[in-house]
C-alpha positions in Angstrom: 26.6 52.3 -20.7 28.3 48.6 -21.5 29.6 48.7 -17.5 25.8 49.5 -16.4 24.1 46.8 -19.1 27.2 44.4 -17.3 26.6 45.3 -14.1 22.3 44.6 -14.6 23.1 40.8 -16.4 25.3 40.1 -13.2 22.4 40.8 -10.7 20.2 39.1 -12.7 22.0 36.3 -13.4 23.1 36.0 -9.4 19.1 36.4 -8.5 18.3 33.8 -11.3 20.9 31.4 -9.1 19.9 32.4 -5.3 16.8 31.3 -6.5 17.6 28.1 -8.0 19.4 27.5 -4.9 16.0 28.2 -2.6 13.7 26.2 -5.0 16.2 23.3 -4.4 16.3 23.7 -0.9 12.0 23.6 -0.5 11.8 20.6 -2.8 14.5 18.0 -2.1 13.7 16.0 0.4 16.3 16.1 3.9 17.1 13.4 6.3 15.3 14.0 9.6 16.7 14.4 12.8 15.6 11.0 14.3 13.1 11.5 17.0 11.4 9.7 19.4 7.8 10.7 20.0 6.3 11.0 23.1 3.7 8.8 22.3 3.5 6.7 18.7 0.4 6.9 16.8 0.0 3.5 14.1 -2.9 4.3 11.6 -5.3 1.4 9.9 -8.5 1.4 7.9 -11.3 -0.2 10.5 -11.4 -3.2 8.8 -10.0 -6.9 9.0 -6.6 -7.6 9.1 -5.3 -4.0 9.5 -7.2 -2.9 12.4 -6.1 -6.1 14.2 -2.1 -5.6 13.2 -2.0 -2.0 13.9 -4.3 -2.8 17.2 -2.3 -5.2 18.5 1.2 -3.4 17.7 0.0 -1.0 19.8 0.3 -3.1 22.5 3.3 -5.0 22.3 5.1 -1.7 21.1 3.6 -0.1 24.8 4.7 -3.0 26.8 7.6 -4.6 25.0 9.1 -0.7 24.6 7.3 0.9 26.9 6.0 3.8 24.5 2.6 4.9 25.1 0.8 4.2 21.7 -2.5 5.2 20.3 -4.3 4.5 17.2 -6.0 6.2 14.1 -8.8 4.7 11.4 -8.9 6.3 8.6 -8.0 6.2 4.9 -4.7 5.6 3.8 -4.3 8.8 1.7 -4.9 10.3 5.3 -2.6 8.6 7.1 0.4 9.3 5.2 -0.4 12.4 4.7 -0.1 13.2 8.5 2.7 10.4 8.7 4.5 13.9 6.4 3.5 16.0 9.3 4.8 13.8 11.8 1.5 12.9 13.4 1.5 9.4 12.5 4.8 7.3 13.0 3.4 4.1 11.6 0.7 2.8 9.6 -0.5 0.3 7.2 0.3 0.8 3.4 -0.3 -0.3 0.2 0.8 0.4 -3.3 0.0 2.4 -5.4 -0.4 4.8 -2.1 2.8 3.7 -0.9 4.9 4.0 -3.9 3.0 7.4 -4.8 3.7 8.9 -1.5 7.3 8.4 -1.4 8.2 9.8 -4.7 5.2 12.7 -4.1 3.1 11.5 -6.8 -0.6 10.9 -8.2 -2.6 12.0 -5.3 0.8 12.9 -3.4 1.6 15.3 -5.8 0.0 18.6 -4.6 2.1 18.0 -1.0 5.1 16.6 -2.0 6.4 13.3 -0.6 6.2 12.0 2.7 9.4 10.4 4.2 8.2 7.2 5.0 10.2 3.9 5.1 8.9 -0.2 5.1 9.1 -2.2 7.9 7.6 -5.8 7.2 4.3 -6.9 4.7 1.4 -8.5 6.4 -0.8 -8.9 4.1 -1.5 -9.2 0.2 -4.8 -7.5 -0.8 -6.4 -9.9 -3.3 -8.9 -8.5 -6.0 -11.7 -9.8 -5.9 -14.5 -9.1 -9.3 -18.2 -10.7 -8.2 -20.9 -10.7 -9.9 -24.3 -12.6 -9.7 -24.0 -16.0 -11.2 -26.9 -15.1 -13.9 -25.0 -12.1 -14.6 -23.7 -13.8 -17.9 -20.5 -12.1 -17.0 -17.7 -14.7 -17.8 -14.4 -12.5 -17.6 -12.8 -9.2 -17.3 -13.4 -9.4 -21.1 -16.8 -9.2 -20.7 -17.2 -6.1 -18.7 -16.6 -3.3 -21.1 -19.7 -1.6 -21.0 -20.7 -2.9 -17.5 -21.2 -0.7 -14.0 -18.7 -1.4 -11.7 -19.5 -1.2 -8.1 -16.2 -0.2 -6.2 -15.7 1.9 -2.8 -15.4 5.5 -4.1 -12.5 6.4 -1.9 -10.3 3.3 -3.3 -7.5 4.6 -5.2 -5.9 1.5 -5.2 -8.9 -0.3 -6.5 -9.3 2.3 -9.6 -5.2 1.7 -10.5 -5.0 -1.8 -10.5 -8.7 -2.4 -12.2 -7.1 0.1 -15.0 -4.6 -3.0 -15.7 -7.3 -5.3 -16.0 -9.2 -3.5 -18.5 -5.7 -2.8 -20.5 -5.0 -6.3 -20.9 -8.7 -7.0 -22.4 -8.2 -4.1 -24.5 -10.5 -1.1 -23.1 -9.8 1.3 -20.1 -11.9 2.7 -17.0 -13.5 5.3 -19.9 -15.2 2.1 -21.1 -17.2 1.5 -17.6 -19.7 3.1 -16.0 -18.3 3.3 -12.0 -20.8 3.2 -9.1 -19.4 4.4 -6.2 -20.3 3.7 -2.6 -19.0 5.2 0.4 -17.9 2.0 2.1 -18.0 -1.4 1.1 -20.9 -2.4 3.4 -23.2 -1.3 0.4 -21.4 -2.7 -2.2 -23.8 -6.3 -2.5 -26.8 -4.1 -1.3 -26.0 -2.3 -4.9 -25.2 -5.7 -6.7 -28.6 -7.5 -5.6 -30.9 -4.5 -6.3 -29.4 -4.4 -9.6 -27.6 -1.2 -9.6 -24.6 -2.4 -11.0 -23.3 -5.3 -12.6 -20.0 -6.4 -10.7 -18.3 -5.9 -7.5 -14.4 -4.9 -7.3 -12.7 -4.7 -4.0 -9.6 -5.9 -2.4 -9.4 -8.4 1.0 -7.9 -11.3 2.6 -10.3 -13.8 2.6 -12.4 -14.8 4.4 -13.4 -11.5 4.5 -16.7 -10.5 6.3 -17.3 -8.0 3.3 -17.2 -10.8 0.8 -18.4 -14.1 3.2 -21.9 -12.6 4.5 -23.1 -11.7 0.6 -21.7 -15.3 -0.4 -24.7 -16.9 1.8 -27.2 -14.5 1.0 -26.6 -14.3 -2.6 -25.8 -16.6 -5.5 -22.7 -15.6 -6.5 -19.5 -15.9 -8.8 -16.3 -14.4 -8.5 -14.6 -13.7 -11.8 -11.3 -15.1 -12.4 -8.3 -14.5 -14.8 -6.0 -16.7 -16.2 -2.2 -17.2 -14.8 -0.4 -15.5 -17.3 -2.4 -12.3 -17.8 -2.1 -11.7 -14.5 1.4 -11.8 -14.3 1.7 -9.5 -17.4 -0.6 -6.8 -15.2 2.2 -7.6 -12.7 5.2 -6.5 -15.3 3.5 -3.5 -16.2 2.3 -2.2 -13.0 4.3 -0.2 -10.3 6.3 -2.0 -7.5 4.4 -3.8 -4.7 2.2 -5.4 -7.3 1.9 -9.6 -6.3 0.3 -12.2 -7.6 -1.6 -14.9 -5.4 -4.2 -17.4 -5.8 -7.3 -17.6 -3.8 -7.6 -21.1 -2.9 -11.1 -23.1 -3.2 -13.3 -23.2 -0.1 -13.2 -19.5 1.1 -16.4 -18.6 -0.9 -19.8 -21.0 -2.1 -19.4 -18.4 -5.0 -15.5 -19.7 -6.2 -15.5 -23.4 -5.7 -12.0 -23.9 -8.0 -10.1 -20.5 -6.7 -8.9 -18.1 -8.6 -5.6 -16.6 -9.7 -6.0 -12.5 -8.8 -3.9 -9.5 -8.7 -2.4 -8.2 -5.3 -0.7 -5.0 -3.3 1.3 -5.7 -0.8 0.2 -4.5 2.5 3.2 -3.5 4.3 3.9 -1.9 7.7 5.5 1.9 7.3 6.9 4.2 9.5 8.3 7.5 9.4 11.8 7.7 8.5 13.2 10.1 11.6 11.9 7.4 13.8 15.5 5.9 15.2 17.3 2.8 14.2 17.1 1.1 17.4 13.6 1.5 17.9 13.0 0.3 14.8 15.3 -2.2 15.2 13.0 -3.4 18.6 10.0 -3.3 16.8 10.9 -5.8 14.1 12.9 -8.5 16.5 9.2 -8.4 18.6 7.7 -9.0 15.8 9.7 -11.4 14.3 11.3 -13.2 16.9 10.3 -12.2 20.8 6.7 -11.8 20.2 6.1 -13.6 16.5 3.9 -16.1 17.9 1.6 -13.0 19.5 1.9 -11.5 16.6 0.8 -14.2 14.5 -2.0 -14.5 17.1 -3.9 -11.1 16.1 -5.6 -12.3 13.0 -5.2 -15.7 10.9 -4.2 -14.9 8.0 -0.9 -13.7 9.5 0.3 -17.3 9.6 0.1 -16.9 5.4 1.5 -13.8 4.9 3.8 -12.7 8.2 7.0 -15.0 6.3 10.4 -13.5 5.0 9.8 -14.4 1.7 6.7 -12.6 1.4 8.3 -9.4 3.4 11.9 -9.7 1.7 11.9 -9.8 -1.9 12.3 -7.1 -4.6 8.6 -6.4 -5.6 7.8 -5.2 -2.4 10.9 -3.2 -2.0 11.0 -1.5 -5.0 8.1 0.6 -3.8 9.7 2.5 -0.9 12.9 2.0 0.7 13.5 -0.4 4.3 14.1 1.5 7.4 17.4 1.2 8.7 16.2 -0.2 11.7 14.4 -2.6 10.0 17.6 -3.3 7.7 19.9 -3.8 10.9 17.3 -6.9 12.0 17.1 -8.4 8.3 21.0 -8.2 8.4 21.5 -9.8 11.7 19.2 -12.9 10.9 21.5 -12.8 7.7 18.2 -12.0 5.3 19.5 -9.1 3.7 21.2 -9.4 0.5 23.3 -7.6 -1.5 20.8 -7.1 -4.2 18.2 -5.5 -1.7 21.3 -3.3 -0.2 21.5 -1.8 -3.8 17.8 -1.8 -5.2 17.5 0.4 -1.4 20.6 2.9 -1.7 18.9 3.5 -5.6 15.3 4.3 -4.1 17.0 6.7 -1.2 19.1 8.2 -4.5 16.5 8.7 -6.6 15.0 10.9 -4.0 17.9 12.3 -2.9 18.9 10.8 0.3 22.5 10.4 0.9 22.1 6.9 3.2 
């Protein structure tokens, strides 16, 4: 009887581990084969600064490489979640999406993580919180209560306005959210009264925000220096601070201090090195001055500072490709080569 009872804790005990073994296998993530597609699809949202980078990478991938390219609008929660299928190779990213995606989190979590890798920021999303200048509205303060006009879709809008309210000492259970399904009705909601302020990201001048400006009289809410970077310390990676300087909008005549994601171009990681590699010297070197051509706030944000410091890495890791260019301009550093190997670690990549 004790050789049986032995004999039955042994199987179980072996099924127990076989099946340990097959979990591990289906959840942590592998290095792909690198692949190059037959033809590379770059996703954007068909808006501004985006469509224009994605658009005209397109082209200088198709006749600097030689790759047939196409393109694909739609919303970033899309896009990288066929970047995991391998239907799109590159596309446009910002955090929290990016950050979530690569460690399969928040609205990642029910598909796992999607193997994606940076290439080079482009632009920094500013937040922008408008309101009619009657509102009585003064500050972030003053908006517990309030209806908050937002793009329903925009996850990143709902993360970062949650550190807003934090630092004022309420939360989004506080507001009453009115969503629209794209931002071309967002002032149409503000001037018939339907809400009392306006929250979306841009780069200004942004048609969304520079068309209401004239038609409405307007104020855009700002936040002092230091709170903002305190949102910044508690927030996720990819989280930047910038300043909207005066004379973009009638509506904020002394600027205003906001905070940003970092819009960064992403790619899928089994794309190779040295087509990578090609992508970035065009862009920063054999065809920067094209680049910078597609739309004008390139010129601001297209710099190696902007692309090459540890905020923006520390939300996915660089492409290897993309590493090989920064190390042969001497860019890279030794504190990027570790912050990187960590974020490959933590997911279990081995380079």
């Amino acid at each position: 009887m004790r050789v049986i009872i032995k004999k039955i804790i042994i199987l179980c005990l072996s099924l127990l581990l076989s099946a340990q073994i097959v979990w591990g296998e289906r959840t942590a993530p592998r290095e792909e084969k690198e692949v190059i597609p037959e033809m590379l699809c770059l996703g954007h949202t068909l808006m501004g600064i985006e469509f224009a980078i994605m658009g005209g990478m397109a082209s200088i991938i198709k006749g600097g490489i030689g790759i047939p390219t196409t393109t694909m609008d739609a919303h970033k929660t899309v896009l990288l979640n066929l970047m995991r299928e391998g239907r799109v190779h590159i596309s446009s990213a910002t955090v929290p999406e990016r950050y979530e995606a690569y460690y399969g989190t928040g609205v990642f979590a029910g598909k796992g993580p999607v193997p994606l890798r940076a290439m080079f920021l482009f632009s920094d999303g500013g937040f922008n919180w408008v309101t009619m200048a009657n509102s009585g509205i003064k500050s972030i303060a003053d908006l517990k209560g309030k209806r908050i006009i937002t793009v329903g879709t925009s996850v990143v809008t709902k993360y970062v306005a949650e550190l807003y309210f934090s630092e004022y000492g309420f939360s989004s259970k506080d507001v009453k959210w009115i969503d629209c399904p794209t931002s071309k009705t967002l002032f149409i909601n503000l001037g018939d009264g339907i809400g009392d302020v306006v929250v979306f990201p841009s780069v200004p001048p942004a048609p969304t925000f520079s068309e209401p400006d004239f038609r409405y009289n307007l104020r855009w809410i700002s936040t002092p220096e230091e709170a903002i970077d305190r949102m910044i310390d508690r927030g996720i990676p990819g989280l930047t601070k910038g300043y909207r300087e005066p004379g973009h909008y009638r509506g904020d005549p002394n600027g205003s201090y906001y905070v940003g994601v970092s819009n960064v171009a992403t790619c899928r990681s089994s794309l190779p090195e040295d087509l990578v590699y090609k992508i970035c010297k065009m862009v920063w070197d054999t065809k920067n001055e094209e680049v910078k051509g597609f739309h004008p706030a390139l010129k601001r944000f297209l710099r190696l500072d902007q692309t090459l410091n540890t905020k923006v890495l520390g939300a996915c890791p660089f492409h290897s490709g993309a590493i090989k260019y920064y190390k042969e301009i001497g860019a890279w550093t030794s504190e990027f080569e570790a912050l990187n190997k960590k974020l490959l670690a933590d997911m279990g990549y081995k380079k």
